[in-house]
C-alpha positions, -999 to 999 in steps of 0.1 A, spaced: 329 -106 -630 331 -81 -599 304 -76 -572 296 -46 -563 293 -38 -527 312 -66 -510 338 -61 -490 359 -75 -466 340 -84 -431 346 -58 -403 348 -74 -370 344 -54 -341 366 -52 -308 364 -79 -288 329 -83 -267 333 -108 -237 296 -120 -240 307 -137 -276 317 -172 -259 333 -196 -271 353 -212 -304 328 -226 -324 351 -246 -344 327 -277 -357 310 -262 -386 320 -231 -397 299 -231 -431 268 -239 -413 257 -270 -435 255 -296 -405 217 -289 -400 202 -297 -432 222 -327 -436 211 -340 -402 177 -333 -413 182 -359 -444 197 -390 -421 167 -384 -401 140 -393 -433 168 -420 -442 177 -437 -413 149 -422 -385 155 -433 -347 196 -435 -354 226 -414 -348 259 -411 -361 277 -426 -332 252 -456 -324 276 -486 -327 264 -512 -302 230 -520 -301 231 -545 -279 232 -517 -257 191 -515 -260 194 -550 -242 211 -532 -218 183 -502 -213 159 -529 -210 179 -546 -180 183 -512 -162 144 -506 -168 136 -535 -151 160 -530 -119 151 -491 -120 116 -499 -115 123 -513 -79 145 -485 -69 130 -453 -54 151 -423 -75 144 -401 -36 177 -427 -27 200 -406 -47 220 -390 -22 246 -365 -41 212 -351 -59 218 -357 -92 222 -395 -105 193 -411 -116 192 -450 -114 194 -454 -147 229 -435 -147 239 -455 -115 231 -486 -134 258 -475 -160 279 -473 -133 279 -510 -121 275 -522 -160 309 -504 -173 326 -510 -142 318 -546 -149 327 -545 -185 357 -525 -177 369 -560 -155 356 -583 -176 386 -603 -191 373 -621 -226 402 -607 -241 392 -627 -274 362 -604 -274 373 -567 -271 349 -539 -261 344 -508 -282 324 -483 -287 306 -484 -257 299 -450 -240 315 -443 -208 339 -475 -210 369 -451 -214 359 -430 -185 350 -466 -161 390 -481 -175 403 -450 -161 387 -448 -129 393 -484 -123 433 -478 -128 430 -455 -99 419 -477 -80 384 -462 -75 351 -467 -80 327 -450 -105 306 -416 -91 293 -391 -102 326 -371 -96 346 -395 -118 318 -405 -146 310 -385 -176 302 -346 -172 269 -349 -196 258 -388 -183 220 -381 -194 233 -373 -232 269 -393 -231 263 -423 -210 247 -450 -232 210 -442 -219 215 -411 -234 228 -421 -265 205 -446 -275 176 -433 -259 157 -424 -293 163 -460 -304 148 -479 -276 119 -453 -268 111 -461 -308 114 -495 -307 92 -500 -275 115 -511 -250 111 -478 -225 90 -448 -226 102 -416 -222 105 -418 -187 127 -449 -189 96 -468 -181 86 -501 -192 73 -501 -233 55 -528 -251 83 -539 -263 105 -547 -230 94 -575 -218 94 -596 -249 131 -586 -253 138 -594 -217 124 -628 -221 142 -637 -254 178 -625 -233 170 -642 -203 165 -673 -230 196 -676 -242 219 -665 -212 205 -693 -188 182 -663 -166 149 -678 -166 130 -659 -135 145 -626 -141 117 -612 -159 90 -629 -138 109 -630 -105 101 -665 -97 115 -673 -65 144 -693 -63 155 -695 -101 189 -680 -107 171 -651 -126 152 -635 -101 188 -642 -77 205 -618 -102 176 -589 -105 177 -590 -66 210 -583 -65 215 -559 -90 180 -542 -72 198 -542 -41 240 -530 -54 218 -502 -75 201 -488 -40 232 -487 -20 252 -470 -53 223 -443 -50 229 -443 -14 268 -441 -11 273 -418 -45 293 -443 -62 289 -475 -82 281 -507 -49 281 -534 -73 312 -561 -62 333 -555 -91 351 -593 -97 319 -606 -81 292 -637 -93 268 -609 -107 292 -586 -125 307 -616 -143 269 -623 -151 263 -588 -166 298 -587 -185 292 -618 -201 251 -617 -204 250 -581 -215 286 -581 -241 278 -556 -270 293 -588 -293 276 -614 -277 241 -613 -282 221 -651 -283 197 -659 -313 165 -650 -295 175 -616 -284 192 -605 -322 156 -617 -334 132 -594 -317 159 -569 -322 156 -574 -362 122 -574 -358 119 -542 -338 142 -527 -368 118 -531 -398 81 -519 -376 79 -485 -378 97 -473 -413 90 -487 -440 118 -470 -459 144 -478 -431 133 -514 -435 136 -513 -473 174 -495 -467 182 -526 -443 168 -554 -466 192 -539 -493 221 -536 -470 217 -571 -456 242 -586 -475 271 -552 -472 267 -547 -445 305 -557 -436 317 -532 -467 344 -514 -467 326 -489 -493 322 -453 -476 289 -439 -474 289 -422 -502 300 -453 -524 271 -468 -503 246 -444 -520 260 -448 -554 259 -487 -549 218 -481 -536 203 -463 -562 199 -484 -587 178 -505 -565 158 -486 -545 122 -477 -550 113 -446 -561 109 -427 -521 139 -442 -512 160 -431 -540 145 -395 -534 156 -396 -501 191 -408 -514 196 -382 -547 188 -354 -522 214 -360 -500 241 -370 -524 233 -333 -539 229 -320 -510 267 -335 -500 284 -322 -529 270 -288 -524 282 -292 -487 318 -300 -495 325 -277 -524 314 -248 -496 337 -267 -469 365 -274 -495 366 -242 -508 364 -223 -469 391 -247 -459 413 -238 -487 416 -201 -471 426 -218 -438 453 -234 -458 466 -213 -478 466 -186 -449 480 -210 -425 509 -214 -451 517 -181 -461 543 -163 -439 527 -136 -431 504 -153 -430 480 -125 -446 455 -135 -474 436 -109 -498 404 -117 -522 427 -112 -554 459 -125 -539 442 -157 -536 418 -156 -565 441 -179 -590 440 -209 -564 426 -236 -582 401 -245 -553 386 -215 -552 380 -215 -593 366 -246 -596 345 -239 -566 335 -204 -584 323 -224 -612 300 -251 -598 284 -240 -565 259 -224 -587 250 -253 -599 258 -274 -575 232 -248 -553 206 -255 -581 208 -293 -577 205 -297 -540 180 -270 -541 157 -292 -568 160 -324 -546 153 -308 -516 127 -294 -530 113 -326 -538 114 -336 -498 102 -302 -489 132 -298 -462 159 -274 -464 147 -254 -490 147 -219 -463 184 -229 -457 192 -227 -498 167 -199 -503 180 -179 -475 213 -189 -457 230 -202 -490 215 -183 -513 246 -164 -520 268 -192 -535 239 -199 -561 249 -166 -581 278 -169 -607 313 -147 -595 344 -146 -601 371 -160 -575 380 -133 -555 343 -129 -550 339 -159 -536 366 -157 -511 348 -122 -499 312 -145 -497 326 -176 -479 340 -152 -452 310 -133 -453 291 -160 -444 311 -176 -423 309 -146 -398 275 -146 -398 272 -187 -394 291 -185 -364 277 -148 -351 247 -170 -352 258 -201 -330 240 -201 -297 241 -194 -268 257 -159 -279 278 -162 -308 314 -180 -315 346 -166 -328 356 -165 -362 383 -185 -375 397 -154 -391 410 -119 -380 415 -86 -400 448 -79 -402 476 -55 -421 445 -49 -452 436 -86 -452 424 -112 -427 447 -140 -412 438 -174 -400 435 -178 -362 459 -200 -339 443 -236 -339 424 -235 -376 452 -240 -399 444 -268 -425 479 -286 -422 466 -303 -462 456 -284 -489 412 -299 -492 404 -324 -516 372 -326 -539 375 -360 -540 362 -384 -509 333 -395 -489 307 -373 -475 312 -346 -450 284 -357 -428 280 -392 -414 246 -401 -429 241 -427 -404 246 -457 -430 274 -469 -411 249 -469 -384 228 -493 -395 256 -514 -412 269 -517 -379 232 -528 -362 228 -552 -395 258 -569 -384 261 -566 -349 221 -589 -349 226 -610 -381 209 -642 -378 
């Protein structure tokens, strides 16, 4: 069936005070599914890979304590960011070439710097340090688990964990600062390269030097000791109940190659009944999210193929894309909408922002929706609005420079949204007994 009253979006002339491309999530389904890895897998985030980097945090806690923050001379480098100076620098020339680094935030950016034959600053480190460097990414993580406050001081936790590194890396004294053990010899000199790095604006520690070699090897994301992984477990299972019960049934897959969503599939038979709440809403949740993203990148496609490159509502309503989509968002809506429910998040999102797609319509109704909303989703994108990915043009719209889909979308695959199970595989691993 037709519906009346929709018509092609009218974009206005060009208003300079719309910034920007806005080209990561053009249907607008990223919050809600954010909102779901946060009930399943609370305190993590997508891109956390190396946890021993909370080790790490609880090093730079204890040297930053010492340091006065006044000593930062270009103004804006904390010690805790100066700290991740002299650590990559010293992963970035440490030569265990049997135990690669990845995944570590800010190596990239240290490897480059040291090619150049300088030294890292504030000039040459990352642009957003206090959300890209590793404090910032793991921040969350250690502030739940104890090991800092939110202030980067000392938690309940830090110590312990200090103690069980210094253990099994041979640095008795660090954490105490006994005088003369080779502990409290490293913490003094780290204390002292970390006040002249705040001093001088770039990274003071010597790079081939007796102490960087310490913090390559003590502080490796791979190389964590027995006593360390164990507080670290233990940490894991304190504060969730549900995160612990995810992890206990992970345990043993956690070096799968299943994709997250095979993940879920594989989990619900076992979970208890919260947990497998948790995990039906956002497997509904996910297929509602790709048949919208499937269906929107289809028009990018078939646009982007076309020569000109000029797509209509009918001229497009036969693609077999857009007709399945057509016939199961509506249910699809009513699923996610039910399971949701049952969590009481997201429900104002598919009461409100999605309500559209949960009416039945034919194709070429659809396509006039998706670009409906679309325009809206990214009208709505702070700070004042982003582009859309498509134009009016010649009684149409056409597919802007840069958004072409070069494939035609498939139903078929993993979830659209990491849901931070890879995340916690990769912690289950990384501290396995």
């Amino acid at each position: 069936m037709t519906l009346a009253g929709l018509t092609l979006p009218h974009l206005s002339e060009f208003d300079p005070p719309v910034a920007g491309e806005g080209s990561l999530d053009p249907m607008g389904v990223g919050p809600v599914s954010e909102r779901l890895a946060d009930l399943l897998v609370p305190g993590f985030r997508a891109r956390m890979s190396q946890f021993r980097l909370l080790t790490a945090i609880a090093v730079a806690s204890a040297i930053c304590e010492d340091v006065d923050p006044d000593l930062s001379a270009d103004g804006r480098t904390t010690p805790q960011i100066a700290f991740e100076w002299m650590t990559l620098e010293a992963f970035a020339n440490q030569a265990a070439a049997d135990h690669p680094l990845r995944g570590v935030p800010g190596l990239q950016k240290a490897r480059v710097t040291r090619g150049r034959g300088e030294r890292l600053s504030a000039n040459s480190y990352l642009k957003g340090p206090k959300v890209f460097g590793f404090h910032g990414v793991y921040k969350p993580l250690a502030t739940e688990f104890g090991i800092i406050d939110t202030r980067f001081d000392a938690g309940p936790l830090r110590d312990e964990l200090l103690v069980a590194w210094e253990t099994d890396n041979d640095l008795e004294g660090f954490v105490s600062r006994q005088t003369g053990t080779y502990g409290q010899k490293v913490r003094e000199r780290l204390t002292n390269a970390l006040r002249k790095s705040l001093s001088n604006k770039h990274s003071e520690l010597p790079p081939t030097g007796e102490v960087a070699r310490c913090i390559a090897g003590t502080l490796h994301p791979d190389l964590a000791g027995p006593n360390e992984r164990a507080v670290l477990r233990t940490a894991l299972h304190a504060a969730y109940p549900l995160r612990s019960e995810l992890a206990h049934l992970m345990a043993d897959r956690a070096d799968s190659a299943l994709s997250e969503k095979d993940f879920v599939e594989w989990l619900l038979p076992q979970a208890s009944p919260d947990l497998r709440h948790i995990l039906q809403a956002i497997d509904a949740y996910e297929q509602f999210a790709r048949i919208l993203d499937v269906s929107f990148r289809t028009l990018c496609h078939v646009s982007g193929s076309m020569s000109p490159s000029v797509i209509t509502p009918d001229g497009v309503s036969n693609q077999p894309n857009l007709v399945r989509a057509a016939l199961e968002l509506p249910s699809s809506h009513r699923d996610a909408l039910r399971r949701l429910t049952e969590l009481g998040i997201g429900v104002p999102e598919l009461e409100g922002r999605f309500a559209p797609f949960a009416t039945a319509m034919a194709p070429r109704d659809l396509v006039v929706v998706l670009l409906q909303h679309h325009q809206a989703i990214q009208t709505a994108k702070p700070p004042l609005g982003k582009r859309p990915w498509f134009e009016p043009y010649k009684g149409g719209v056409t597919i802007r420079p840069g958004y072409k889909e070069r494939a035609l979308p498939a139903y078929d695959g993993s979830y659209i949204h990491p849901v931070r199970i890879f995340a916690l595989a990769s912690f289950l691993w990384g501290l396995e007994p």
